[in-house]
Residue, then its C-alpha position, 0 to 999 in steps of 0.5 A: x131533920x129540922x124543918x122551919x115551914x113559913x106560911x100566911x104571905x101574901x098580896x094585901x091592900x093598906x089597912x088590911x090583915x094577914x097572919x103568918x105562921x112558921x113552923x119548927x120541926x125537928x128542933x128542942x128548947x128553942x129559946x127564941x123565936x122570931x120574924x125579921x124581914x127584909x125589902x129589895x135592896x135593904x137589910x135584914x132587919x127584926x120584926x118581933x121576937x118571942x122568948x120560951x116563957x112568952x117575953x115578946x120583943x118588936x120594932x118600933x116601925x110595928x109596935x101596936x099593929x103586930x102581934x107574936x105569940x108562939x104555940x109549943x107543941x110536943x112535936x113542933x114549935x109554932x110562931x104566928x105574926x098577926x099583922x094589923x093596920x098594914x103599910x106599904x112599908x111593910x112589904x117585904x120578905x118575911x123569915x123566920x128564926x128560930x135560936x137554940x144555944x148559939x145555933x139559929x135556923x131560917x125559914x125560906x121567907x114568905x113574901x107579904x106586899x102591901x098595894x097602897 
């Protein structure tokens, strides 16, 4: 059964830190991972992405202030956000995706508010 568990959401002030991980289970040869969000009434739009050999992709609007970086575990594939010098902007839902082949699988989303 695959699985794509989202954690590490949250209420934040601007400036601050939060983490999110999203786990994959039940998944083999991800080729890319990655994070998109998506605010009320907005598209959904990319984050950052993370390629099986490390290649990292982020959007301009985070360039410097995130990080991907991805954990490939026998059973499960982790990818974490670590996002820095946050921004109202930056609320959103947060979900995660995973690609094998042609196939791509989200995660439920996990909320991240950022108080000015």
């Amino acid at each position: 059964q695959v699985q794509l568990v989202e954690s590490g959401g949250g209420l934040v002030q601007a400036g601050g830190s939060l983490r999110l991980s999203c786990a994959a289970s039940g998944i083999f040869s991800i080729t890319v991972m990655g994070w998109y969000r998506q605010a009320p009434g907005q598209q959904r739009d990319l984050v950052a992405t993370i390629t099986s050999g490390g290649s990292t992709n982020y959007a301009d609007s985070v360039k410097g202030r995130f990080t991907i970086s991805r954990d490939n575990a026998r059973s499960k594939t982790t990818v974490y956000l670590q996002m820095n010098s946050l921004k109202p902007e930056d609320t959103a839902v947060y979900y995660c995706k995973s690609t094998v082949g042609s196939r791509n699988y989200w995660g439920q989303g996990t909320q991240v508010t950022v108080s000015s």
